[in-house]
N, C-alpha and C positions, 0 to 999 in steps of 0.2 A: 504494500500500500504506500502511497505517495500524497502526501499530506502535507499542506503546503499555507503562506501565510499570503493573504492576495488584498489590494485596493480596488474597489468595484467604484467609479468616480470619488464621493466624499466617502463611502465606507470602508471598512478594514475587516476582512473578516478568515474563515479558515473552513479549508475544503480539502475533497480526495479529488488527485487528478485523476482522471479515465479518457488514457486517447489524448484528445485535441481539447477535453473541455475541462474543466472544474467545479464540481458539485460543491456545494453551500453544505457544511457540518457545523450542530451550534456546540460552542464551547472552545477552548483553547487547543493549542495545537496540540500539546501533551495529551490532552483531554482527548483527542480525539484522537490519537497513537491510543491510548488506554483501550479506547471502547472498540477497537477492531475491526475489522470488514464490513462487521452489522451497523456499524454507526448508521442513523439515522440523517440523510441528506434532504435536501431541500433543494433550490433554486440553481439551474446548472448556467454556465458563461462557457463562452469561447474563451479557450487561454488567451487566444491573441489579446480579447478585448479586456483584459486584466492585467492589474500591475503585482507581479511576485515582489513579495518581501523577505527581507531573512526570518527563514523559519521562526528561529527565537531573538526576538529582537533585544533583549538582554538580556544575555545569560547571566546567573547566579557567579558562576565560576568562568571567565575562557581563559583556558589551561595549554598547555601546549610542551613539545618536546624536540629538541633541538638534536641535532646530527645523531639520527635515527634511521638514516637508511648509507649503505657500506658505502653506494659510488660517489652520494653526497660527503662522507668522509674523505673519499681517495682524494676529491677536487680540494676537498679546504686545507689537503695536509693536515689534519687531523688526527690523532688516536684513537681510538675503538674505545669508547668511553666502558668501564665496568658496571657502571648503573646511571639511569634513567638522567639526562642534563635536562629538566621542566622546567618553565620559566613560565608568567603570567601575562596575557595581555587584557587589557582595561580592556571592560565589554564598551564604553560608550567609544569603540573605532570599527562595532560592526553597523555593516550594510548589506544591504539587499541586493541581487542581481540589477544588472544596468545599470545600478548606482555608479557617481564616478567616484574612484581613485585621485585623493588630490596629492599633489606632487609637493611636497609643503616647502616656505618660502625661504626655510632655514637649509637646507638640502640637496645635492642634485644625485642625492647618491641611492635612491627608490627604487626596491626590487620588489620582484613577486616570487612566491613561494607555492605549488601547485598541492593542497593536503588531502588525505580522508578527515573529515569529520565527525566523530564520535559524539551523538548525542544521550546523554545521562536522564533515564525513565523514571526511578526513581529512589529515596534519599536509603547511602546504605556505608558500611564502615566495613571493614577487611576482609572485603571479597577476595575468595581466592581466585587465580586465573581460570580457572578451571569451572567457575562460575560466573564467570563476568559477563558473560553475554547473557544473563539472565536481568540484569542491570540496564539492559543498554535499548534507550527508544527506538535508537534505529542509528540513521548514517546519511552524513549532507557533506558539501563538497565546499571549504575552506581555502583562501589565499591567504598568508600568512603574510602580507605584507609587509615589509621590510627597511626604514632608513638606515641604511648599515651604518656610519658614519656616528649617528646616534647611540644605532645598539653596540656601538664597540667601546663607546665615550665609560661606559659602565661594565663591570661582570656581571652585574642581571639582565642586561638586555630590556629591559620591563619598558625604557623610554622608545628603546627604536622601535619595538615592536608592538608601540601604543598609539600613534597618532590616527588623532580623528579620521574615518575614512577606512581603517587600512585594515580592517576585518572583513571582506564579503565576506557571506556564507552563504549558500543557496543550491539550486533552485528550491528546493523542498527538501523533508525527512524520508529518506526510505525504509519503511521500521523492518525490526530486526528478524521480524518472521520471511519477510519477502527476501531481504538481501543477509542469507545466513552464515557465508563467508566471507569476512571484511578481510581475508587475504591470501586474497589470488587476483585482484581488481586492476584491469592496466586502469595509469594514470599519466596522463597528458597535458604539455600547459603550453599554449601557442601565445605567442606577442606579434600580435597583425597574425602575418601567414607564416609564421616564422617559428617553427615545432622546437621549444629551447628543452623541454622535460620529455621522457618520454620511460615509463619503469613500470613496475608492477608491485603492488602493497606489500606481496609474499618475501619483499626482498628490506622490509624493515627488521632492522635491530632487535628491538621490544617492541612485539607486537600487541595490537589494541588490549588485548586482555592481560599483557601480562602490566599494560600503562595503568589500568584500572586497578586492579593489583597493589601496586606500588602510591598510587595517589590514595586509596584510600583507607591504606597502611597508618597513612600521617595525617589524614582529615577525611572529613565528612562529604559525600559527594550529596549533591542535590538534583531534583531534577530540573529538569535545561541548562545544566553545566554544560559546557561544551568544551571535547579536548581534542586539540589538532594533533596531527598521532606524527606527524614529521615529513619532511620533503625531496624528494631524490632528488641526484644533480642534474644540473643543467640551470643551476640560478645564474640570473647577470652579476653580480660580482666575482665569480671566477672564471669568467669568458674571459676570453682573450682576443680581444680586448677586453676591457669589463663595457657588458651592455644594459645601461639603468636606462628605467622608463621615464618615458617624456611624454610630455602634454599631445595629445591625439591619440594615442599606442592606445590599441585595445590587450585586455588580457583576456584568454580563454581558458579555463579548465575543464576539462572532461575525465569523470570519472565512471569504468563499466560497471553498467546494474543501476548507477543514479543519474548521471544526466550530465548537463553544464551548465558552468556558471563565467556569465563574462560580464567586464567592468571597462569602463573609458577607464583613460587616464585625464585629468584635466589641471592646470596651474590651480594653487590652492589658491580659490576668489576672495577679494577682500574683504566682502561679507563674514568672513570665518573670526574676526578679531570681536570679541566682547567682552565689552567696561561696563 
């Protein structure tokens, strides 16, 4: 099932995709992962004629996991980390598909990051891996966007990887009955026409279950937590040249089994400053 957060002109509301349309579910997205295939729908739209939102438009938690996949280690020169490198990104930098990416005025050094998304169903403490997917709402498709510049200024990372904007997530939640293995999934991230990612989930480090695991060893997971599970290589800062995104650049990700998610890039407008 594919359950999804949508603008119908002034309204906001949440539905199961089917095909080309979107069915009207009352209650929240989680709510409506809960109640299953039988949810009760109402009122159907053409996708076209709707604006998707990010599924959970703030999360409780967005979590995330850095050099989690082996070729993204070979590119950064990197070691083979012995346990989990998490870091946190501020939920108020998620968006919604078509949403734009601003390129912010302090930076020229803006990357994108192609993830799985792990969406958190509901509230639970030291799952073993072996049960974590019984935790888990489903699975949405994350950029992990990036001011390197920023996130190198600090060991947390927590500023590059927080500016306004720099969270898509989207199109929708695939719950977890539909999309039962989060890894074996190709994942792909195009800039314009230009294929810079291209890998498969099965080739992560700590995989989704064993990240669940490990985070909720040390705290409490909630539901609409959401944790970026890590990014294969082919990011623009170890290109060679290095190739950061610019104002017009589209980014696309596609991930099998859930769909895609793309974002403009646009200079951060100066409406963004508030006194």
């Amino acid at each position: 099932m594919r359950v999804a957060r949508f603008r119908n002109q002034a309204s906001v509301g949440t539905g199961v995709v089917v095909g080309d349309e979107i069915a009207e579910a009352p209650g929240s997205v989680l709510e409506v992962v809960a109640a299953g295939p039988d949810v009760a729908t109402v009122a159907r739209h053409p996708l076209g004629q709707v604006e998707l939102l990010a599924p959970i438009a703030r999360p409780p938690k967005f979590l995330a996991i850095g050099l989690n996949y082996a070729d993204h280690m070979a590119e950064s020169g990197a070691e083979a980390p012995s346990f989990p490198v998490f870091f946190n990104k501020q939920s108020t930098c998620v968006i919604g598909p078509g949403e734009a990416i601003h390129r912010p005025r302090v930076s020229e050094m803006l990357d994108y990051e192609g993830e799985l998304g792990v969406v958190v169903g509901r509230r639970c403490r030291h799952v073993p891996a072996e049960r974590a997917h019984e935790v888990v709402a489903g699975y949405t498709i994350v950029d992990d966007v990036t001011v390197r510049d920023w996130q190198f200024k600090a060991p947390t990372w927590t500023l590059g990887k927080s500016f306004d904007t720099h969270g898509p997530t989207g199109p929708w939640i695939v719950t977890a009955d539909e999309l039962t293995d989060p890894h074996s999934l190709q994942i792909r991230t195009w800039v314009n026409d230009d294929l810079r990612q291209d890998a498969s989930t099965k080739e992560m480090i700590f995989d989704c279950f064993q990240q669940i695991e490990t985070l909720s060893t040390a705290f409490t997971l909630e539901p609409g937590d959401l944790i970026a599970t890590g990014t294969p290589a082919g990011v623009g800062v170890f290109r060679k040249p290095p190739a950061f995104l610019r104002a017009g650049d589209t980014v696309r990700i596609e991930i099998e089994g859930i769909g895609t998610l793309e974002n403009p890039v646009v200079d951060e407008p100066a409406e963004t400053q508030v006194l």
